[in-house]
C-alpha positions in Angstrom: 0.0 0.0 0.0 1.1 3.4 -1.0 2.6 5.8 2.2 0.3 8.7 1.8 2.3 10.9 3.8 5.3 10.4 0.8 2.8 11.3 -1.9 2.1 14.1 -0.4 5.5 15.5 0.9 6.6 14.5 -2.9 4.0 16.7 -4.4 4.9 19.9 -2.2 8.8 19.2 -2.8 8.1 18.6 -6.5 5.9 20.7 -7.9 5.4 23.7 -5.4 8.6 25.2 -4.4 8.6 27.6 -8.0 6.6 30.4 -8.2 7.2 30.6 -12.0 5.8 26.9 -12.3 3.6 25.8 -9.9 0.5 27.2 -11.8 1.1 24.9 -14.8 0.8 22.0 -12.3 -2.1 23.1 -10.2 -4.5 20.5 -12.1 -1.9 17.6 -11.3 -2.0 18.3 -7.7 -5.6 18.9 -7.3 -6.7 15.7 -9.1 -3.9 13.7 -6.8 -5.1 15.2 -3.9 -8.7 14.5 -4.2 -7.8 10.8 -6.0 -6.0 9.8 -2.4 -7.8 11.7 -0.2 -4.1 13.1 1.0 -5.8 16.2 3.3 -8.5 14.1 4.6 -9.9 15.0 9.0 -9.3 11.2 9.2 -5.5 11.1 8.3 -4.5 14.7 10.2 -6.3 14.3 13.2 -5.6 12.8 16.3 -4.6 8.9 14.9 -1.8 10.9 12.1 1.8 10.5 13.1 4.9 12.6 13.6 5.7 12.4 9.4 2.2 12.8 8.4 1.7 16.0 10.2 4.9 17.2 9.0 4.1 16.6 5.2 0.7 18.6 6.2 2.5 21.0 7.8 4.8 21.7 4.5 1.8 21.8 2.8 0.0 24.7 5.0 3.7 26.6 5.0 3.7 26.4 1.5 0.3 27.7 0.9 0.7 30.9 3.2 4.0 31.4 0.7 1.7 31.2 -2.4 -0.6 33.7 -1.3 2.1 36.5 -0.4 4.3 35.6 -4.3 4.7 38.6 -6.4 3.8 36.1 -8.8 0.0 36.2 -10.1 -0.1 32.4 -11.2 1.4 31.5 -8.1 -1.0 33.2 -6.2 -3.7 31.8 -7.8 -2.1 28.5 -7.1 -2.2 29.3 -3.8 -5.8 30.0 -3.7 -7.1 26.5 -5.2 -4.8 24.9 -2.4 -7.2 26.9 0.1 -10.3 25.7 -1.7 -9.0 21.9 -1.4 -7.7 22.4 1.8 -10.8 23.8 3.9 -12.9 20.7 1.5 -11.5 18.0 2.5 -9.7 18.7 6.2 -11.9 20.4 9.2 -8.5 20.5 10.9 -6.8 22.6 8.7 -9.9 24.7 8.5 -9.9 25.5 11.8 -6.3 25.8 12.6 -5.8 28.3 9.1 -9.1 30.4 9.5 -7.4 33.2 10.8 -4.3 33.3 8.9 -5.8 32.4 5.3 -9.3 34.8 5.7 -6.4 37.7 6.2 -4.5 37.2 3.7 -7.2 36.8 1.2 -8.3 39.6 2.3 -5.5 41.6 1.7 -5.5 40.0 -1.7 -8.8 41.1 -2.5 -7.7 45.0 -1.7 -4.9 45.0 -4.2 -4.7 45.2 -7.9 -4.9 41.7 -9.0 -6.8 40.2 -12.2 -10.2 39.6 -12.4 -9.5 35.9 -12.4 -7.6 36.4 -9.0 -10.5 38.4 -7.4 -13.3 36.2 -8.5 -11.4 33.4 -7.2 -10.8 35.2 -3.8 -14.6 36.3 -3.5 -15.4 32.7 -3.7 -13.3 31.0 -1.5 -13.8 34.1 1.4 -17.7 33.3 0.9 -17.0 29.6 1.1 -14.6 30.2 4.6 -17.5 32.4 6.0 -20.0 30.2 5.0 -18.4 27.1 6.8 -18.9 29.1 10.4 -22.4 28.7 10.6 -22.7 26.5 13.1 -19.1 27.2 15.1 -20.1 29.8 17.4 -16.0 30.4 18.2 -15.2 30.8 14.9 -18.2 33.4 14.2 -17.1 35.2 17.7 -13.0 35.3 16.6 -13.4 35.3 13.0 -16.0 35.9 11.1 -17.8 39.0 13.1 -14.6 41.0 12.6 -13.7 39.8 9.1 -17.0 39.8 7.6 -18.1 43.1 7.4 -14.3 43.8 5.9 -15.6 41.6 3.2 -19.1 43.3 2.2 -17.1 46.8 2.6 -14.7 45.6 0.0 -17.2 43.9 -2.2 -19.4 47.5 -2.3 -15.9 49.2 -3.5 -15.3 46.4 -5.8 -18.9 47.0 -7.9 -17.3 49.5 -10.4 -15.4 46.3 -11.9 -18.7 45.1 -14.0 -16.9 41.8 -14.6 -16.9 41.2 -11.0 -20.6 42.1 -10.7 -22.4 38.5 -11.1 -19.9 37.3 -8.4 -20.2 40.5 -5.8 -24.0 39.9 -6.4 -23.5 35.8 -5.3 -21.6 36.6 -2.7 -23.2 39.6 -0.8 -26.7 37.2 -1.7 -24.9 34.7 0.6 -23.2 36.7 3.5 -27.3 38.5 3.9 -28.6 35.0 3.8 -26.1 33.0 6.6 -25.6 36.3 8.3 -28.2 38.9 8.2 -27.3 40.6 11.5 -23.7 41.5 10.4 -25.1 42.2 6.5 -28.0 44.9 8.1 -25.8 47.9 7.8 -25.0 47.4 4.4 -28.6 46.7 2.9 -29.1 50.4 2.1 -26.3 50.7 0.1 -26.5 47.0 -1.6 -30.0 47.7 -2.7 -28.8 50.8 -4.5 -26.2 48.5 -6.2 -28.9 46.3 -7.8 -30.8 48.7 -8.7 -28.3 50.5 -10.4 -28.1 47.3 -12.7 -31.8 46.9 -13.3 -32.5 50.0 -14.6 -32.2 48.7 -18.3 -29.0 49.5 -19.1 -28.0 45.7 -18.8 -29.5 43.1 -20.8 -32.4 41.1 -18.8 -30.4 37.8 -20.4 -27.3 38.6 -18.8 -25.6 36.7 -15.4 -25.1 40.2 -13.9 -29.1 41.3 -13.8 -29.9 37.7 -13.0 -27.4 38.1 -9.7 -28.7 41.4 -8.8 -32.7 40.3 -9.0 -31.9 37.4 -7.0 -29.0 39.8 -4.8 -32.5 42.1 -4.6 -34.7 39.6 -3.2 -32.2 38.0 -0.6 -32.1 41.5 1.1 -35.8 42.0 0.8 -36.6 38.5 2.4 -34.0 38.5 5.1 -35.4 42.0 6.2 -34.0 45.5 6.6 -33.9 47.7 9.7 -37.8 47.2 10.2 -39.8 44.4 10.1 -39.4 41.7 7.7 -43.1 41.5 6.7 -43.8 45.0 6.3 -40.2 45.2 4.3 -41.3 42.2 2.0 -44.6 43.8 0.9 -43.0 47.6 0.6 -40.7 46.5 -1.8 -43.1 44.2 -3.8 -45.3 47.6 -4.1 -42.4 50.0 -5.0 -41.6 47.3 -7.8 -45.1 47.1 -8.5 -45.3 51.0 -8.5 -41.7 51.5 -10.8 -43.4 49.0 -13.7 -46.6 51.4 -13.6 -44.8 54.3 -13.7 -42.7 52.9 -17.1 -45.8 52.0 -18.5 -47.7 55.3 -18.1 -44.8 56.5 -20.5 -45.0 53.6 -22.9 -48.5 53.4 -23.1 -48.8 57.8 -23.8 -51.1 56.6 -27.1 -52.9 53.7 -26.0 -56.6 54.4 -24.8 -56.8 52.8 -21.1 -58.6 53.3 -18.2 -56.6 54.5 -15.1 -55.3 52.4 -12.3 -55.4 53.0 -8.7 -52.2 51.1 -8.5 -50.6 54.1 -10.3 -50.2 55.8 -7.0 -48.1 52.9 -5.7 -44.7 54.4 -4.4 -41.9 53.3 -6.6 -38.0 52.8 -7.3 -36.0 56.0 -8.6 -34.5 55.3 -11.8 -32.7 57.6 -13.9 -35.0 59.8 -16.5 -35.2 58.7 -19.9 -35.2 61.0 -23.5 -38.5 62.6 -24.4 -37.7 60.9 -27.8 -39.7 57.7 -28.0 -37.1 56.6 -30.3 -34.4 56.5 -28.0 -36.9 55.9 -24.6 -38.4 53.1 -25.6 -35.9 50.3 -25.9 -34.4 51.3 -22.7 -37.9 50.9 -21.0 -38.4 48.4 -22.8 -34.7 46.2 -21.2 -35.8 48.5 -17.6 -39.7 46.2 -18.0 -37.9 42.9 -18.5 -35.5 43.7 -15.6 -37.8 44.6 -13.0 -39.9 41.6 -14.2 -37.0 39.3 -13.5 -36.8 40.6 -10.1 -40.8 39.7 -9.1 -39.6 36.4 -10.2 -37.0 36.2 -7.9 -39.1 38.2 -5.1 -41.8 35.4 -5.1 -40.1 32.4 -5.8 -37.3 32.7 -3.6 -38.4 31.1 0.0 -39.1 33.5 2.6 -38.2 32.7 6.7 -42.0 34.0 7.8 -45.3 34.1 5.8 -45.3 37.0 3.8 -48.8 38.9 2.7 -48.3 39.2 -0.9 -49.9 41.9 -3.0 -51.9 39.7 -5.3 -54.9 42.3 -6.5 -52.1 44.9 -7.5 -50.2 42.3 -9.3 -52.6 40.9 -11.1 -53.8 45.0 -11.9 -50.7 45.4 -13.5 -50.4 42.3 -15.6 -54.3 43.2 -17.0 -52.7 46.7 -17.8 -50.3 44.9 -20.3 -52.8 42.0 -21.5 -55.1 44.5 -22.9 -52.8 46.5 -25.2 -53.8 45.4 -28.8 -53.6 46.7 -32.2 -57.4 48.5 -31.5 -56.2 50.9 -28.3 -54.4 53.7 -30.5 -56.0 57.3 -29.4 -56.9 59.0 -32.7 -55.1 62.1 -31.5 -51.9 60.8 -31.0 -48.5 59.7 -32.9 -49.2 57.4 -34.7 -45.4 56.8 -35.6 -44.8 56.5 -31.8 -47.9 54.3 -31.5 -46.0 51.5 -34.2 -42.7 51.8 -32.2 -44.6 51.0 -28.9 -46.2 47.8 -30.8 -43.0 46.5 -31.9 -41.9 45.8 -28.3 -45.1 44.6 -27.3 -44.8 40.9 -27.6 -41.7 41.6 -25.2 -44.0 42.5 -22.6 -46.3 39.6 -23.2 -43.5 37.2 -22.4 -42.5 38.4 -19.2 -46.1 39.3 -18.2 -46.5 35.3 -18.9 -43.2 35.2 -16.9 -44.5 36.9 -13.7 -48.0 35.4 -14.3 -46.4 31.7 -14.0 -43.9 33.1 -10.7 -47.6 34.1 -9.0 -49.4 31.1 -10.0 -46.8 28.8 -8.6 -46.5 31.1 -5.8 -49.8 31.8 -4.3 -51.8 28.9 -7.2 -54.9 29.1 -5.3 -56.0 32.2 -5.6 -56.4 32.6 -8.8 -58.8 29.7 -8.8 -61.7 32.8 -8.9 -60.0 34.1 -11.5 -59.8 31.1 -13.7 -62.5 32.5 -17.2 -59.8 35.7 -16.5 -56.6 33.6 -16.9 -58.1 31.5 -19.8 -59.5 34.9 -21.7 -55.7 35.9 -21.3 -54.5 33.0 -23.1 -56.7 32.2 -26.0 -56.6 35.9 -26.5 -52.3 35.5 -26.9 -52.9 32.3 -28.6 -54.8 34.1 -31.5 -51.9 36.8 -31.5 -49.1 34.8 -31.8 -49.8 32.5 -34.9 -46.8 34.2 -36.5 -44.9 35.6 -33.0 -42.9 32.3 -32.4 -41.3 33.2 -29.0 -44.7 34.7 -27.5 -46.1 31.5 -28.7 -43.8 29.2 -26.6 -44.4 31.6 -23.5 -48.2 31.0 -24.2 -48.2 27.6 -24.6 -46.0 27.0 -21.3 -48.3 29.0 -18.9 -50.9 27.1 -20.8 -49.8 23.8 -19.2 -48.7 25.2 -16.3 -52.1 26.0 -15.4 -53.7 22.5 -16.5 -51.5 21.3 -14.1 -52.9 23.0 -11.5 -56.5 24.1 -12.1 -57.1 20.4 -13.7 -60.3 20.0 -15.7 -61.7 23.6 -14.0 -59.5 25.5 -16.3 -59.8 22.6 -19.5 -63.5 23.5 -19.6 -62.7 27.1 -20.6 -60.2 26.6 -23.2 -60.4 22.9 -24.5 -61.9 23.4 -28.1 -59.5 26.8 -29.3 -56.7 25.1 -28.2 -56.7 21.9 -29.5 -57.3 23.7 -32.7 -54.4 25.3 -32.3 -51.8 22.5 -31.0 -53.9 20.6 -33.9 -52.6 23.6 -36.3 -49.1 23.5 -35.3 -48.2 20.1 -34.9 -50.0 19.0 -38.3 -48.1 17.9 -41.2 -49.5 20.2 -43.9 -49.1 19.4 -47.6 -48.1 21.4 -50.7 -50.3 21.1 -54.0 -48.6 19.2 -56.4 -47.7 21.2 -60.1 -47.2 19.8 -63.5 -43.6 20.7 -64.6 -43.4 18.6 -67.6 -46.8 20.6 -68.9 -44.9 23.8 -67.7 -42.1 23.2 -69.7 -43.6 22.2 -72.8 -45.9 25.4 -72.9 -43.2 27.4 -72.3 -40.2 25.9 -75.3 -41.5 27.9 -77.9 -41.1 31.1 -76.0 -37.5 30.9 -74.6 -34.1 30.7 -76.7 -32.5 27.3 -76.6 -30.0 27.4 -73.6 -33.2 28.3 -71.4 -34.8 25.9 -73.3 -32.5 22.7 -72.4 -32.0 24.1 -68.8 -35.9 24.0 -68.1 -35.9 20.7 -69.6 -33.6 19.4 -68.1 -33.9 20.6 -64.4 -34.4 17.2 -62.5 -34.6 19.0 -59.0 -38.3 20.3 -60.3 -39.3 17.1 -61.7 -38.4 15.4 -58.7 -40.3 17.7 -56.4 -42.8 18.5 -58.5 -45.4 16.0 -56.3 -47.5 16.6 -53.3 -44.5 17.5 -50.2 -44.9 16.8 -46.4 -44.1 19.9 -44.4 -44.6 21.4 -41.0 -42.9 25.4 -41.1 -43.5 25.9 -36.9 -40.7 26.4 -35.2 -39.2 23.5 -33.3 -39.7 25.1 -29.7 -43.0 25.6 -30.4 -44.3 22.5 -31.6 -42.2 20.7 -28.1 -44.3 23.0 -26.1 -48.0 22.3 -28.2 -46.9 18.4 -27.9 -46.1 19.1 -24.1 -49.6 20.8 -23.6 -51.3 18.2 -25.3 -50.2 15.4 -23.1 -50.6 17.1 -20.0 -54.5 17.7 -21.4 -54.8 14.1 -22.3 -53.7 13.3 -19.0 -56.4 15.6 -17.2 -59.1 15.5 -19.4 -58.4 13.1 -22.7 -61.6 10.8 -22.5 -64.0 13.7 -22.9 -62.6 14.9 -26.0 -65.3 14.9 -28.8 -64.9 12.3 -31.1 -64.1 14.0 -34.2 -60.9 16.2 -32.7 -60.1 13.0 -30.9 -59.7 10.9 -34.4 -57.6 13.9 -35.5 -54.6 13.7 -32.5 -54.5 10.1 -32.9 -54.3 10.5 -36.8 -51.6 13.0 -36.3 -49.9 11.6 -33.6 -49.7 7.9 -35.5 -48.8 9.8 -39.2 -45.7 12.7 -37.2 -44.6 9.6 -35.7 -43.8 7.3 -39.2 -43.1 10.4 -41.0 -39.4 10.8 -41.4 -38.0 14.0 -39.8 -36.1 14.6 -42.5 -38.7 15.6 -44.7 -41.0 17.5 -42.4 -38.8 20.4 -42.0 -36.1 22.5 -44.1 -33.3 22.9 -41.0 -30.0 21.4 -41.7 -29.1 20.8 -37.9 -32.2 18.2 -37.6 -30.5 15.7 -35.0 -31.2 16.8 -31.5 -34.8 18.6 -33.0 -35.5 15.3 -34.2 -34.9 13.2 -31.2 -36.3 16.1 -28.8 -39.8 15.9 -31.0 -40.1 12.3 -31.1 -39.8 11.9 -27.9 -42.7 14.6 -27.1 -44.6 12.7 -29.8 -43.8 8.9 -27.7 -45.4 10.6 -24.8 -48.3 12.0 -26.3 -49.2 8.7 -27.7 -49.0 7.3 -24.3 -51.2 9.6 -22.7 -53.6 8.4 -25.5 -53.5 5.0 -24.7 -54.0 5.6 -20.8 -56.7 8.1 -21.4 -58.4 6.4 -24.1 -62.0 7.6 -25.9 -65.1 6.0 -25.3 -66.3 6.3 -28.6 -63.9 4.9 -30.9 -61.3 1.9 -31.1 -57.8 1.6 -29.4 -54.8 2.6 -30.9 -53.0 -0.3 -28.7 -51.7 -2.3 -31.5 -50.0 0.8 -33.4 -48.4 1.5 -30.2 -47.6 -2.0 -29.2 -45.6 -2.1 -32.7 -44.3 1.9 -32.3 -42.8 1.3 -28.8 -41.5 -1.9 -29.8 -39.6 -0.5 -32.7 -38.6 2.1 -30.2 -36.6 0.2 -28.5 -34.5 0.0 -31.5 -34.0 3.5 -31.7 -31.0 5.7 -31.7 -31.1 8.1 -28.9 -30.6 6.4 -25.5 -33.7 8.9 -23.8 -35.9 7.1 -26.5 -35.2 3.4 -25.9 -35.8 4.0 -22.3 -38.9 5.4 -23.0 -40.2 3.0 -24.7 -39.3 0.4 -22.4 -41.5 2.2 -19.6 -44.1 2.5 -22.3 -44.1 -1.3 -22.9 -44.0 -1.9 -19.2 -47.5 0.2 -19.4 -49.1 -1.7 -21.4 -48.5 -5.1 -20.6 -50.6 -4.3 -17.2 -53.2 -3.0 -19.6 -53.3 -6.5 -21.1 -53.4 -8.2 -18.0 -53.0 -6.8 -14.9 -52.6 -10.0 -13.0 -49.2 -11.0 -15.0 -45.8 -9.1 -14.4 -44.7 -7.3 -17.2 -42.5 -8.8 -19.6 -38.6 -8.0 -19.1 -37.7 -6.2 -22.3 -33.7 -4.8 -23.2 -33.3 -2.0 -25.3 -32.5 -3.6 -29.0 -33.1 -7.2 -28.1 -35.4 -9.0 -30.7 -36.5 -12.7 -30.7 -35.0 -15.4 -32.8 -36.5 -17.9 -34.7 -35.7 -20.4 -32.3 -37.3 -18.5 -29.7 -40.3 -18.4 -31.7 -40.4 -22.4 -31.9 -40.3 -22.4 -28.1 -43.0 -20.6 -27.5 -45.1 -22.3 -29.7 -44.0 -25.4 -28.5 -44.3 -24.6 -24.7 -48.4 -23.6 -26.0 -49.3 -26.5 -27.7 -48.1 -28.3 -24.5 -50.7 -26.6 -22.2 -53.4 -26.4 -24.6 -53.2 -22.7 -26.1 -53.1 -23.0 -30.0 -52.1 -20.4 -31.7 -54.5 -20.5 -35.1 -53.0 -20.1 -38.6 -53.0 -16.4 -40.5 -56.7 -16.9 -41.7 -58.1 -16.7 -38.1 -54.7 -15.4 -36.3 -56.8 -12.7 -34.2 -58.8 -15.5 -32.7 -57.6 -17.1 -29.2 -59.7 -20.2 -29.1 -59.0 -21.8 -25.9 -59.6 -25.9 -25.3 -62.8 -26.9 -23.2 -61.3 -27.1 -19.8 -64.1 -27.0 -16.7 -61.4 -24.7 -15.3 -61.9 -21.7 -18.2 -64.0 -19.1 -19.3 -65.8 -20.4 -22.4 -66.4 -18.2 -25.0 -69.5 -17.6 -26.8 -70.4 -17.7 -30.5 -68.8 -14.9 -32.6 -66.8 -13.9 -29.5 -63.9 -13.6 -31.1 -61.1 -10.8 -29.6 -60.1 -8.5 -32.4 -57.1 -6.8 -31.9 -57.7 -3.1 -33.6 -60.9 -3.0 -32.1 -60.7 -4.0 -28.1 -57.3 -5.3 -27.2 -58.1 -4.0 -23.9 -61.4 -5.4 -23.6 -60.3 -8.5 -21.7 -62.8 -9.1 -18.8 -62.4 -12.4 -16.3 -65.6 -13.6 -14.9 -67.2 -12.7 -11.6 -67.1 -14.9 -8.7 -64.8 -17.5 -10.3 -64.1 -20.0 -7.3 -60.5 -21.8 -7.1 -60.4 -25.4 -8.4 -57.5 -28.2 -7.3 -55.6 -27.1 -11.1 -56.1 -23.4 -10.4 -52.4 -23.4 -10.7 -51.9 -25.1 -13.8 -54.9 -22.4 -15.2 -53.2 -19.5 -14.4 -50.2 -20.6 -16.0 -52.0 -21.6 -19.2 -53.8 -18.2 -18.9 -50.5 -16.4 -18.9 -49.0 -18.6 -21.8 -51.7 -17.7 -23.8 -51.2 -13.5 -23.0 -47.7 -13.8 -23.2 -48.4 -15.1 -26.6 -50.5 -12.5 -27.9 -47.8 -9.8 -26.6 -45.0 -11.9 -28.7 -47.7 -11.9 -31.4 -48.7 -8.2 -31.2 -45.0 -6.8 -30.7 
């Protein structure tokens, strides 16, 4: 067995003692130390000998060397060794606190690179962080060090590449430590509201940071009470967005608001030219939408009262802006401008609407004709606006979830018709060529002439094409909505929609990918789609209609080639889906044990008929192969005339007697009975 104490003294002696080097080696040592374990509590505590605390000891001296190097890649070498240290050994936590928080510390007020500083943010929030539950260390350390830290981090925010990670970190100290952090709320709110004020790009790691920096503060509470701070700021936010849309909306006809006298955020003014006011109100909007996400999704340490009726005032102030609200006095230029960011403010509106519905889900359960007037209204808007489309359809199944059949009894008919509309395959008239070109010979010279005749792209083209032109997102969330229907509500569809899905389902699912679409990069679509299209014609099978035969057998033979399929997520799928319906055959039989490309031999097929012709079950020839006719035993069911079980029809329809009472061969039955289902699995897959 390998002396852990030499690996260890050979990797300091080796590989640590030059600054100019050690940097290129920093990966070596890291992935040695945590492959052995060499810092492990076990190995340095109390059971470590003489040697082993001296290697350990080399290894803490050389670290504190590290950090003071002139050297930037040495101090940054330095640094990881902290990180690795304080993870794997308690000891050398607590014997290093003080010496390695100070001279971090001191680090993190010099001049270093960015890479240095984000490193050094990290690993003091990490140190801090590990003194939760060590009162001594809290007492000695971390009460005088910490507010050090947040000091230095506030000077540190003109650096905006530094900004995500000053956001994580103050975020963290208010959270473990919101009795040292009170002082510097005041000023840390300014901070992320200095980022959210549109100048930043809603997208962007630094706005994310501040929103959630934002509503860390906000939950933890200021210098009043943590309720009554909670629901301030949700007003003030409430109160900013208002205020930005009384400026947006200057030509739009609405009716006013008593939440426009909501107190609100100052932000800096914005040009009286709508051409240069609007997109930055329009990045401010998506900002301060990001940070109600943030402010009701993030958990809060008391029940906080949140101000639903003014939220949901705000969000009706957006959702009724439509191409029909233009005052006839106004610009109309200005008007066009404001409509172009429009479907901007739908999404995060649907954003928000989903962060509140999660949040607080029942009460909106009154408001339920409200919410489903809101979305058939987007999904008639959006037949062209992909992204507002997506949105739509994702807070459509958000609320099915929820609400259940309540909220599919508002909008089941429009929006089947319009998952039906873009997850169709739709077809392109087929045109003559050949007639084309022969009308058109005598009027073109002759090289136009033999090019026309001769263009075999046309003439192989020329016939009727499969095509679907919605985007790829789109149709993942319409095939995502529809199962989540089916599940809820799929029996009580009517019968002639219902033949449609299954239809389209069956048809999407054969069709090559290939020729459904015009995208080059078709691979992940492809396997993303079918997959959404697998589950979809599950949820069809377990929520079948009442008024029209089972598709079992197509799925039975889909899910069986599915297991044959290329992507892994597919064949694993399919298994489950197999699993599914062999209970639906018989629900008193295991399923059958299936591997993902496994098929059965020839031999394997003699077997099983052999092992049914022993216990009676006959499988009949092709004429009459959808007929189980079972031998007269006093022991089975006995099947009347013209009973015969047709597979497209009712598969599932297979009902035991009542009141059947156990006989001395009852064992010998059900094994015979099981034969004969196993059989018609083999025979259906």
């Amino acid at each position: 067995m390998l002396d852990q104490t030499n690996l260890l003294h050979s990797l300091v002696v080796n590989y640590t003692l030059n600054d100019n080097k050690v940097d290129s080696f920093v990966p070596f040592i890291l992935e040695t130390i945590a492959n052995y374990q060499l810092l492990d509590t076990e190995k340095v505590g109390q059971e470590a000998g003489s040697a082993e605390q001296g290697s350990v000891h080399k290894w803490c001296t050389r670290i504190n060397s590290l950090l003071q190097s002139k050297v930037s890649g040495a101090k940054w070498a330095g640094i990881s060794f902290v990180k690795i240290s304080i993870q794997q050994s308690e000891t050398l936590f607590i014997q290093n606190l003080q010496s390695w928080s100070s001279a971090l510390l001191t680090l993190l007020t010099r001049p270093e690179s960015t890479l240095i500083l984000s490193d050094v943010i990290l690993t003091l929030s990490n140190i801090f962080g590990k003194t939760i539950n060590k009162p001594e260390l809290q007492r000695e350390v971390t009460s005088q060090q910490l507010p050090r830290f947040n000091t230095t981090l506030l000077n540190l925010s003109e650096n905006q590449e530094l900004l995500p990670t000053i956001f994580d970190a103050l975020s963290q100290s208010c959270i473990q430590f919101p009795t040292i952090f009170r002082p510097f709320v005041e000023n840390t709110q300014k901070l992320c509201l200095g980022v959210l004020d549109g100048t930043f790009d809603y997208e962007s790691s630094v706005v994310q940071s501040a929103a959630n920096c934002l509503a860390s503060i906000t939950n933890t509470g200021g210098k009043t009470n943590s309720l009554v701070h909670w629901k301030s700021i949700s007003l003030r936010l409430i109160g900013s967005l208002n205020f930005l849309l009384d400026r947006l909306f200057d030509t739009i006809d609405e009716e006013k608001h008593a939440s426009n006298n909501l107190p609100q955020f100052e932000f800096p003014s914005v040009s009286d030219d709508y051409i240069i006011a609007f997109p930055i109100l329009f990045s401010r909007f998506q900002c301060l939408c990001e940070c109600i996400i943030s402010l009701v999704s993030l958990p809060t340490s008391i029940p906080v009262h949140v101000p639903m009726n003014q939220f949901l005032d705000f969000l009706c102030r957006v959702y009724n802006v439509c191409d029909g609200s233009f005052i006839v006095n106004k610009d109309k230029n200005e008007f066009y401008t404001l409509m172009l960011g429009v479907p901007s403010l739908y999404v995060h509106s649907n954003k928000v609407l989903s962060s509140l519905i999660i949040c607080a889900g029942e009460y909106f359960t009154r408001h339920l004709r409200l919410i489903s007037d809101i979305i058939l209204k987007l999904l008639d808007q959006s037949k062209d606006k992909w992204l507002l489309r997506n949105s739509t359809y994702r807070l459509t199944s958000l609320c099915i979830q929820k609400y259940g059949i309540g909220f599919v009894h508002f909008v089941s008919s429009p929006l089947l018709a319009s998952i039906i509309d873009d997850i169709r395959i739709k077809q392109k008239p087929q045109r003559d060529v050949l007639t084309d070109v022969i009308s058109n010979t005598g009027k073109k010279g002759g090289k136009n002439k033999k090019r026309k005749i001769t263009n075999s792209d046309e003439l192989i083209n020329s016939g009727i094409q499969e095509f679907n032109n919605v985007n790829v997102d789109v149709q993942i969330s319409a095939l995502e909505v529809l199962k989540t229907l089916l599940m809820v509500d799929g029996s009580s569809i009517p019968y002639n929609i219902r033949s449609t899905i299954d239809n389209i389902i069956l048809s999407r699912i054969l069709a090559p990918f290939s020729q459904l679409t015009n995208s080059s990069i078709t691979t992940r679509n492809e396997s993303d789609i079918q997959l959404k299209l697998y589950e979809c014609l599950l949820a069809l099978i377990v929520a079948p209609s009442a008024f029209q035969p089972t598709i079992l057998p197509h799925a039975l033979r889909i899910f069986s080639s599915g297991l044959k399929a290329q992507p892994r997520q597919l064949q694993l799928f399919s298994s489950q889906a197999l699993a599914i319906c062999d209970l639906m055959l018989h629900s008193r039989l295991p399923p059958l044990q299936r591997l993902p490309n496994d098929s059965i031999s020839l031999s394997e097929k003699n077997i099983h008929e052999s092992e049914s012709k022993e216990t009676g079950n006959n499988i009949e020839s092709k004429e009459n192969s959808n007929n189980i006719v079972p031998e007269k035993n006093d022991n089975k069911i006995e099947p009347k005339e013209n009973d015969n079980i047709e597979l497209k029809e009712s598969v599932n329809n297979i009902e035991p007697k009542e009141n059947i009472e156990p006989k001395e061969n009852s064992d010998e039955h059900l094994k015979n009975e099981g034969e004969t289902v196993r059989c018609l699995v083999y025979y259906l897959s």
